[in-house]
C-alpha positions, 0 to 999 in steps of 0.5 A: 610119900603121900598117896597123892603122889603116888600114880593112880593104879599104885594107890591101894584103894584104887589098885584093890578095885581094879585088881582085888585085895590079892594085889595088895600087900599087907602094908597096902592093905593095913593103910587102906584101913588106917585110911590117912598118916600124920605130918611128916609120916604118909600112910604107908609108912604109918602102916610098915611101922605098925607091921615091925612094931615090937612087943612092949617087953623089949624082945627081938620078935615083932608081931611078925606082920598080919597075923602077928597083929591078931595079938596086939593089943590096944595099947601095943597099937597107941604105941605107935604116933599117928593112931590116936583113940578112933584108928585104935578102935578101929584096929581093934575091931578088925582085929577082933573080927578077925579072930572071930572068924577064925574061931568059926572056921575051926568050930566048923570043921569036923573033929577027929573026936574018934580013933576011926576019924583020924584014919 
């Protein structure tokens, strides 16, 4: 269904300014970014089929939503019609933000380095 058929405070844009990112669902939040679908293939549709995509080995396991997607790939993400080269990029590098903020947050903890820190 396109987003213009949707009521106004059920559009994720609008839902997110009115209530904040919380509100949302990862399918909302993943067609914000994603931002337009394809003929035939509204935006959240695009964005449900991203979060189920399968890895390209064949095994039962998808990315298993959000998190799932912080090992996909660019070319696990051309898989899917309606991403052309610009919204890959764009994935990427959300993605890859993502993953560095992560890694800051890790690095910023305290470590149990000693067997006293671990007390």
């Amino acid at each position: 269904m396109p987003l213009k058929d949707l009521p106004p405070d059920a559009r994720p844009r609008e839902k997110l300014l009115a209530r904040g990112p919380g509100a949302l669902s990862d399918v909302e939040l993943l067609a914000l970014l994603l931002r337009t679908g394809i003929p035939g293939k509204g935006v959240l549709q695009l964005a449900q089929e991203l979060l189920q995509l399968k890895p390209k080995d064949g095994a039962d396991a998808g990315f298993d939503g959000i998190a799932g997607l912080l090992s996909a790939t660019a070319d696990d993400l051309k898989r899917i019609k309606g991403l052309g080269p610009a919204k890959c990029a764009e994935l990427v590098a959300v993605l890859e933000l993502a993953r560095r903020a992560m890694a800051q947050r890790l690095q910023e903890r305290a470590a149990f380095d000693t067997p006293d820190a671990v007390k």
